[in-house]
TORPA-690377 format. One record per residue (C-alpha): residue number from 1; x, y, z. Coordinates in nm, 3 decimals, m for minus. Example, Ala and Ser with C-alpha at 12.3 -4.5 7.8 and 13.67 -1.06 7.14 Angstrom:
2
[atom 1 [1.230 m0.450 0.780]]
[atom 2 [1.367 m0.106 0.714]]
# end
This chain:
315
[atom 1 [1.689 2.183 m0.853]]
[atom 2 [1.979 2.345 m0.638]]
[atom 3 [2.035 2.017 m0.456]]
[atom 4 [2.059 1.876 m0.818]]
[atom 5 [2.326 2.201 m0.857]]
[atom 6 [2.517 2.076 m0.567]]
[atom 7 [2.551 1.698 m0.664]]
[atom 8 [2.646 1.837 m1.027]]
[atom 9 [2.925 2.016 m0.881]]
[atom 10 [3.037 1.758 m0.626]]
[atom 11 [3.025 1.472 m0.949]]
[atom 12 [3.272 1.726 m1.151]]
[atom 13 [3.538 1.731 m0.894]]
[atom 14 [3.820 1.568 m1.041]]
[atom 15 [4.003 1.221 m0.948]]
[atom 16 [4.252 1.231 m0.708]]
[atom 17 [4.470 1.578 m0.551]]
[atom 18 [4.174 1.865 m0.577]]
[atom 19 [4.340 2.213 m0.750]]
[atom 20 [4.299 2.560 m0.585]]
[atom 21 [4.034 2.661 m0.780]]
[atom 22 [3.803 2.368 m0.732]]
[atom 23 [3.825 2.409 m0.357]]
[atom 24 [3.749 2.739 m0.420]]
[atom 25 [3.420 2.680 m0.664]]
[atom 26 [3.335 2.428 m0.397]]
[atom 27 [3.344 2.679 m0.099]]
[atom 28 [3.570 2.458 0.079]]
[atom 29 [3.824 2.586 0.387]]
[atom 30 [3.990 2.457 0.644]]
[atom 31 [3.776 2.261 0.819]]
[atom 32 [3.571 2.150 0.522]]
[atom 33 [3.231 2.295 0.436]]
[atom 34 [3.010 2.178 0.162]]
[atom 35 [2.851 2.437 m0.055]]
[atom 36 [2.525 2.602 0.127]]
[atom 37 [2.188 2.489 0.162]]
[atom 38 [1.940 2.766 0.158]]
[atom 39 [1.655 2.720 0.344]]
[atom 40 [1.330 2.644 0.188]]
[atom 41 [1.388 2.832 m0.144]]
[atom 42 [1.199 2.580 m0.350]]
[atom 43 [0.870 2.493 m0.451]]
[atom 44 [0.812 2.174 m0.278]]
[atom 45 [0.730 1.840 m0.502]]
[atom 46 [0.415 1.748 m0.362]]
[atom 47 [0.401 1.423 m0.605]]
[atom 48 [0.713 1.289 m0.353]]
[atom 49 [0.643 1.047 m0.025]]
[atom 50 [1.010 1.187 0.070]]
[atom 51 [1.046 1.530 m0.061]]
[atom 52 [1.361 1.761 m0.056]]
[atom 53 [1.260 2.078 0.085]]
[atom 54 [1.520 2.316 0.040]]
[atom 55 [1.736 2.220 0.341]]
[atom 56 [1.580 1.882 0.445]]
[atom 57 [1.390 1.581 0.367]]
[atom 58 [1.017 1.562 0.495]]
[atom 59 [0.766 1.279 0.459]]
[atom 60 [0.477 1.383 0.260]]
[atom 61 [0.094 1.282 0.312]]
[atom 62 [0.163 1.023 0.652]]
[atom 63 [m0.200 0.817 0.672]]
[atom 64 [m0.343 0.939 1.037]]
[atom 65 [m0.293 0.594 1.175]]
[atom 66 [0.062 0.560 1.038]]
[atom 67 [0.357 0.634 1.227]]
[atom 68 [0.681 0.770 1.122]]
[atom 69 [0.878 0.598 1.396]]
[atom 70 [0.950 0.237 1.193]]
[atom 71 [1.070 0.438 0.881]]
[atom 72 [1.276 0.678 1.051]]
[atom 73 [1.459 0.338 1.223]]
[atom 74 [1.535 0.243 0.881]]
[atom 75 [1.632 0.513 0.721]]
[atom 76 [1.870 0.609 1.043]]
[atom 77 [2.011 0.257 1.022]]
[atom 78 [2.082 0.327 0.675]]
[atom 79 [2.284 0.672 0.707]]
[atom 80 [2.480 0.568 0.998]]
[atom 81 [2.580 0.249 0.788]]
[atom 82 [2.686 0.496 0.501]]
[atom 83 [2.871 0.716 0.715]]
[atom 84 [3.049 0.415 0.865]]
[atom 85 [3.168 0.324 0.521]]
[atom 86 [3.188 0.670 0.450]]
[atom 87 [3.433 0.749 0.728]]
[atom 88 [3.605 0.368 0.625]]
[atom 89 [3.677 0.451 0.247]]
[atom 90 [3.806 0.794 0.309]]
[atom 91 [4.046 0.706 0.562]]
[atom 92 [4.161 0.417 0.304]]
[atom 93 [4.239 0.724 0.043]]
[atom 94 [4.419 0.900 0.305]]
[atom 95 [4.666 0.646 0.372]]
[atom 96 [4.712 0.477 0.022]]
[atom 97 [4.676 0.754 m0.195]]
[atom 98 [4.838 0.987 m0.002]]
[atom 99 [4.496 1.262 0.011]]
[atom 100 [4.427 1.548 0.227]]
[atom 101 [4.143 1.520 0.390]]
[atom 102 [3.952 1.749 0.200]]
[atom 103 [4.044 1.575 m0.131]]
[atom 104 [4.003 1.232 0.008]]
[atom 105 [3.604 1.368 0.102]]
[atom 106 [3.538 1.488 m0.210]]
[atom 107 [3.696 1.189 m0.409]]
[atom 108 [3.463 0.934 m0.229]]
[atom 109 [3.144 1.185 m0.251]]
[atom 110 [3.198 1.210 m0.663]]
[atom 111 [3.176 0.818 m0.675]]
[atom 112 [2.818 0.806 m0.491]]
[atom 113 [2.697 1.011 m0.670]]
[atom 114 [2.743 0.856 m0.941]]
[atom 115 [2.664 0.530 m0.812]]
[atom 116 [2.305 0.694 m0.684]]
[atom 117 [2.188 0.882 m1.020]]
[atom 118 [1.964 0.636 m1.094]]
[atom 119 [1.724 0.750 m0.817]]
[atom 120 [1.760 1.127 m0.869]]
[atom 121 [1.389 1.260 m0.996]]
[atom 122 [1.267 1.597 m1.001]]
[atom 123 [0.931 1.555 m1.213]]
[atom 124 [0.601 1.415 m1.128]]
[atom 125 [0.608 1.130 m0.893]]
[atom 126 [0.289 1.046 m0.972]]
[atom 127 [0.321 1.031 m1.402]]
[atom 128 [0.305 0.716 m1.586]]
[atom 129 [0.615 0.850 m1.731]]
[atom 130 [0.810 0.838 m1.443]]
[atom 131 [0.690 0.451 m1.363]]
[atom 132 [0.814 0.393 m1.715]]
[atom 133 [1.154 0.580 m1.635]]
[atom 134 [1.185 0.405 m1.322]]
[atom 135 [1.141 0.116 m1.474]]
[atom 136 [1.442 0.156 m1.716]]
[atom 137 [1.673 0.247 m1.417]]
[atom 138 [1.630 m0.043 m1.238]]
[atom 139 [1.376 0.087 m0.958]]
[atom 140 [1.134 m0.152 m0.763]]
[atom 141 [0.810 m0.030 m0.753]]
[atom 142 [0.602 m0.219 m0.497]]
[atom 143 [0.235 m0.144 m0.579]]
[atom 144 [0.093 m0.312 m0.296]]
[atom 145 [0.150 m0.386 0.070]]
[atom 146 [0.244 m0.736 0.090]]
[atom 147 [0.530 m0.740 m0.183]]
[atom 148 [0.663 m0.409 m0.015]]
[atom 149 [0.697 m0.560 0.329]]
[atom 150 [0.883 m0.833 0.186]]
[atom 151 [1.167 m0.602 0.119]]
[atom 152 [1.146 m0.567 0.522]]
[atom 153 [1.315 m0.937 0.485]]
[atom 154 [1.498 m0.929 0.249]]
[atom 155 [1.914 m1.065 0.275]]
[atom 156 [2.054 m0.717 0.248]]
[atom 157 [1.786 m0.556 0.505]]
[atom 158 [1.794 m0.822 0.754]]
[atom 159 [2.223 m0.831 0.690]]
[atom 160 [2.213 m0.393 0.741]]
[atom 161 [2.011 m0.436 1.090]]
[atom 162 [2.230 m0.678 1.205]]
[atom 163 [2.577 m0.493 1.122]]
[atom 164 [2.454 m0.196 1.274]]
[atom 165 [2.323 m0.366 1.588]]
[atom 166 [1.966 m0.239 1.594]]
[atom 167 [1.795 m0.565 1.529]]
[atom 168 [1.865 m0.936 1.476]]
[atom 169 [1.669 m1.152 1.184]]
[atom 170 [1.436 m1.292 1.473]]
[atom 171 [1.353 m0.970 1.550]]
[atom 172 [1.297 m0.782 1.184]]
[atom 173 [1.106 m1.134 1.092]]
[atom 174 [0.880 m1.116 1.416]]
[atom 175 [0.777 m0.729 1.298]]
[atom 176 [0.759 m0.860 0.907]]
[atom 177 [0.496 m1.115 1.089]]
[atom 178 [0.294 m0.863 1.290]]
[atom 179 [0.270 m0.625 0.963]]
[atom 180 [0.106 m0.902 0.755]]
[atom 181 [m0.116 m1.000 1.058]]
[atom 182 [m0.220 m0.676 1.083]]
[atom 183 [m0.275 m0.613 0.712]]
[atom 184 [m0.487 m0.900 0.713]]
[atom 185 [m0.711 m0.828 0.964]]
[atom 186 [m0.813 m0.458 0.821]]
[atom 187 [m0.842 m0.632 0.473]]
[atom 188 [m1.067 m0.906 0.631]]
[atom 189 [m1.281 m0.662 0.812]]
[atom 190 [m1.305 m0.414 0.517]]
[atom 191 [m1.429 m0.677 0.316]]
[atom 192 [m1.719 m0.779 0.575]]
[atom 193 [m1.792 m0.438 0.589]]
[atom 194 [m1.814 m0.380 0.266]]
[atom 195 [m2.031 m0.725 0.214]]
[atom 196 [m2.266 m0.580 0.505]]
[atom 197 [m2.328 m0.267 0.339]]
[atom 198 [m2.407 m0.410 0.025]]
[atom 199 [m2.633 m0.626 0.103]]
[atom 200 [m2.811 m0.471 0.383]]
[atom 201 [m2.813 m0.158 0.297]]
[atom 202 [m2.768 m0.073 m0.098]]
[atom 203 [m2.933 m0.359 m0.248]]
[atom 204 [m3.228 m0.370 m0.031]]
[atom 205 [m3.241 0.050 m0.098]]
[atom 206 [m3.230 m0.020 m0.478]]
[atom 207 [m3.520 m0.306 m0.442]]
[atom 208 [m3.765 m0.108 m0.258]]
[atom 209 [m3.727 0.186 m0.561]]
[atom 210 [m3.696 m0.073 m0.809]]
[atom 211 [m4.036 m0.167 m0.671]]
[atom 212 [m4.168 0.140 m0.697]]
[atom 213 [m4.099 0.190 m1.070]]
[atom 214 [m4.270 m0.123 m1.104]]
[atom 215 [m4.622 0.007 m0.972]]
[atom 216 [m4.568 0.271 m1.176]]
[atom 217 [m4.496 0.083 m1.503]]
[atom 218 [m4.845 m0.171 m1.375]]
[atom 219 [m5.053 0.174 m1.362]]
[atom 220 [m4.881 0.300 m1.670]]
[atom 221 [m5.009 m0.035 m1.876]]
[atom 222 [m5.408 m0.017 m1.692]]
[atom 223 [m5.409 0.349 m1.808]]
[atom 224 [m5.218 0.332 m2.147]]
[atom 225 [m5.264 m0.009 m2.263]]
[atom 226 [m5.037 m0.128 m2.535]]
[atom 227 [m4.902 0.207 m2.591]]
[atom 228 [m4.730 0.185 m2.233]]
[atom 229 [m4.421 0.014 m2.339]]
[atom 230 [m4.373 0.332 m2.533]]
[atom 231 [m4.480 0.577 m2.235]]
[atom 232 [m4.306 0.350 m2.011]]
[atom 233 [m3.904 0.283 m2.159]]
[atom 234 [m3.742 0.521 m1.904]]
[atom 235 [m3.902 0.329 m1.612]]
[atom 236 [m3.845 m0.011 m1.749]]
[atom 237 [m3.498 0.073 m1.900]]
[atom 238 [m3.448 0.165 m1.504]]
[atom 239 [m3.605 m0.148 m1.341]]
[atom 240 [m3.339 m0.365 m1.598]]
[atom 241 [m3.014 m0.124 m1.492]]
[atom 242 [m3.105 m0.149 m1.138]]
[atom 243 [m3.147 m0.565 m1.160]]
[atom 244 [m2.855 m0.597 m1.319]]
[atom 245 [m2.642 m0.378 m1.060]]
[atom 246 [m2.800 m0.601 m0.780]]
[atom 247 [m2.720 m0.899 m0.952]]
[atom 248 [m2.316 m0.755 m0.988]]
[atom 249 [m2.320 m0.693 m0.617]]
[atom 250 [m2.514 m1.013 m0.517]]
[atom 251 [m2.257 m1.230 m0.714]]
[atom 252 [m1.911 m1.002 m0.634]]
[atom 253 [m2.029 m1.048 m0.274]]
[atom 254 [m2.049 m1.411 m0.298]]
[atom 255 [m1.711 m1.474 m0.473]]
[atom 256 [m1.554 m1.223 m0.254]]
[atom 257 [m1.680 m1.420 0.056]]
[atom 258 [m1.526 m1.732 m0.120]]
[atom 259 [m1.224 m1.608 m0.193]]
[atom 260 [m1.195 m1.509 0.225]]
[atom 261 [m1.274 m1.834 0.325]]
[atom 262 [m1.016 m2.014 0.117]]
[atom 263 [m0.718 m1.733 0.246]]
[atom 264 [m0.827 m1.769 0.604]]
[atom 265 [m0.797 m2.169 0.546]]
[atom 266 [m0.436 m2.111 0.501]]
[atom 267 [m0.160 m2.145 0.742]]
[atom 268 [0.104 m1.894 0.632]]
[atom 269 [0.080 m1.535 0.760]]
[atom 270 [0.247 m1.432 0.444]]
[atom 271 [0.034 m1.650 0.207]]
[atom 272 [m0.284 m1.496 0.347]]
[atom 273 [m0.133 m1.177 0.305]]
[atom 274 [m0.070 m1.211 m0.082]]
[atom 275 [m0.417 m1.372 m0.104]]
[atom 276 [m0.607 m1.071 0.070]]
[atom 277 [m0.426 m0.849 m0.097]]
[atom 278 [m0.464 m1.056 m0.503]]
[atom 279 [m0.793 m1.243 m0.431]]
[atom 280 [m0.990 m1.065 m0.189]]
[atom 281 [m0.935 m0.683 m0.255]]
[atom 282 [m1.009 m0.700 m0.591]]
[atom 283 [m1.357 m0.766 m0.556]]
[atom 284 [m1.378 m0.392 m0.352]]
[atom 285 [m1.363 m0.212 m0.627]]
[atom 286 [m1.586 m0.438 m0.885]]
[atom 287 [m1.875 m0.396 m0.590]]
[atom 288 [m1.787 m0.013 m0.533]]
[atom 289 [m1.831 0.024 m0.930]]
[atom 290 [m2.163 m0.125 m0.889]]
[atom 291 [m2.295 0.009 m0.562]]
[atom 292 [m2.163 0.407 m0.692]]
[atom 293 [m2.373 0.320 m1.018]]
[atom 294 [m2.703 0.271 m0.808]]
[atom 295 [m2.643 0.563 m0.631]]
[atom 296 [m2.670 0.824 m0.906]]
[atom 297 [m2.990 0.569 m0.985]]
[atom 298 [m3.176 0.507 m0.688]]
[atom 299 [m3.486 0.788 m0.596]]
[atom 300 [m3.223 1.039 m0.325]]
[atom 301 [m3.537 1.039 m0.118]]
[atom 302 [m3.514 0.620 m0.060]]
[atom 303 [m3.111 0.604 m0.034]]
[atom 304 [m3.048 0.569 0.348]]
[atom 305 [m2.620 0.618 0.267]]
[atom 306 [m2.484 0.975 0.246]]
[atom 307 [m2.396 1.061 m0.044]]
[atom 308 [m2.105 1.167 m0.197]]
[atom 309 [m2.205 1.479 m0.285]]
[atom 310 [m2.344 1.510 0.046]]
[atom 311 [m2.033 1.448 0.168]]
[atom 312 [m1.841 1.731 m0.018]]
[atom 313 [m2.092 2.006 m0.009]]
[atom 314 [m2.398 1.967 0.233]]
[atom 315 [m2.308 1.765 0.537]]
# end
């Protein structure tokens, strides 16, 4: 909110020769100071990847294998462009219109501002309502990894690198390529994983106790007769759940295999990419749903996994 304060004030200054009292309200002087910063005065937005933290800007929740370095290149390109033109338009105002310094400063900050409302958010990053807001400004929203690396290539990134001299299109395409390559290859293996789990080590869990609800439902009907079906539902009600989340993981395997074949037959980097990412990863979650559900099933003394409730409070 006081960063919001200081753009507020900055927007209000008015157009051209600034009046005593604005420099004033502004805490400007000689040398041109804008108004102060305090330092870590505000509750920070945890819902924000790139939070305003009272004096500075912080990434929020970096992945352990990520690295900082490639966004910090971009977003350093990007304010040394803006202070170029920064530096550009004010000296323009200077000499046509005549401006102090001072004035000249604040003219050009009022019109960014202005220009940049539309990504100014202090709520919940993480709402539906501010994807819907977002929306109705105007602001991508890349949901998964392939369609926000495109923005890597895109005209205006590959024409900002360039201008600034950090890196020519061969060299922001080769790094586009090696992104996608590399996306690939942990999709690829997290699917085989996933495949090898499921099949080697849930389903073949969940047979072995379906089996043994089945000798129990066989010695149920020798003791009980025809009244077993009766004595029995909870067992047999079991032994059809359980077949039926085998059969979901059985088949969601299968198509999910499929589906990697036919991306892996394809000769674009960014092609397999987008089919990974639209094809193959769906299928992670349909065989999670079904693996979690035999896990709350299956007898705890049989399941050879840990748990998730192992994982939060016993292990």
């Amino acid at each position: 909110q006081q960063l919001t304060k200081v753009l507020a004030e900055l927007e209000g200054v008015s157009q051209g020769k600034l009046s005593p009292e604005e420099k004033t309200d502004l805490k400007l002087n000689v040398v041109g100071k804008l108004p102060d910063v305090l330092l870590d005065n505000t509750d920070r937005n945890r819902t924000s990847p790139f939070a305003f933290t009272g004096n500075k800007f912080e990434f929020r929740a970096v992945g352990s294998s990520a690295n900082c370095a490639v966004s910090m290149t971009t977003l350093n390109t990007i304010v040394a462009k803006q202070l170029k033109d920064f530096k550009n338009e004010v000296d323009a105002l200077i000499e046509k219109k005549d401006l102090k310094k001072d004035e000249a400063i604040f003219n050009v900050l009022r019109e960014y501002i202005k220009q940049t409302k539309t990504i100014l958010f202090e709520g919940d990053g993480y709402s539906e309502a501010w994807e819907k807001e977002a929306k109705k400004r105007g602001l991508s929203n890349h949901k998964t990894t392939p369609q926000a690396l495109k923005a890597k290539v895109s005209k205006k990134a590959i024409a900002l690198f360039g201008e600034m001299g950090v890196m020519n299109h061969v060299e922001v395409e080769s790094r586009y390529e090696i992104e996608l390559e590399e996306y690939v290859k942990k999709i690829q293996i997290e699917g085989r994983v996933l495949g090898d789990i499921a099949r080697n080590h849930v389903v073949p869990t969940a047979i072995r106790y379906q089996n043994v609800l089945i000798e129990n439902v066989k010695g149920l009907k020798e003791i009980f007769g025809k009244d077993f079906e009766k004595i029995a539902k909870e067992q047999i009600s079991l032994i059809k759940e359980i077949s039926e989340h085998i059969e979901g993981i059985n088949s969601k395997v299968e198509k999910m295999t499929e589906e990697r074949k036919k991306a892996n037959a394809l000769t674009s980097t960014e092609k397999m990419a987008d089919a990974y990412c639209d094809k193959v990863k769906p299928y992670f979650e349909e065989i999670r749903y079904h693996a979690d559900k035999l896990e709350l099933l299956v007898d705890d003394e049989l399941w050879t996994l840990t748990k998730y409730r192992e994982l939060l409070f016993t292990k």
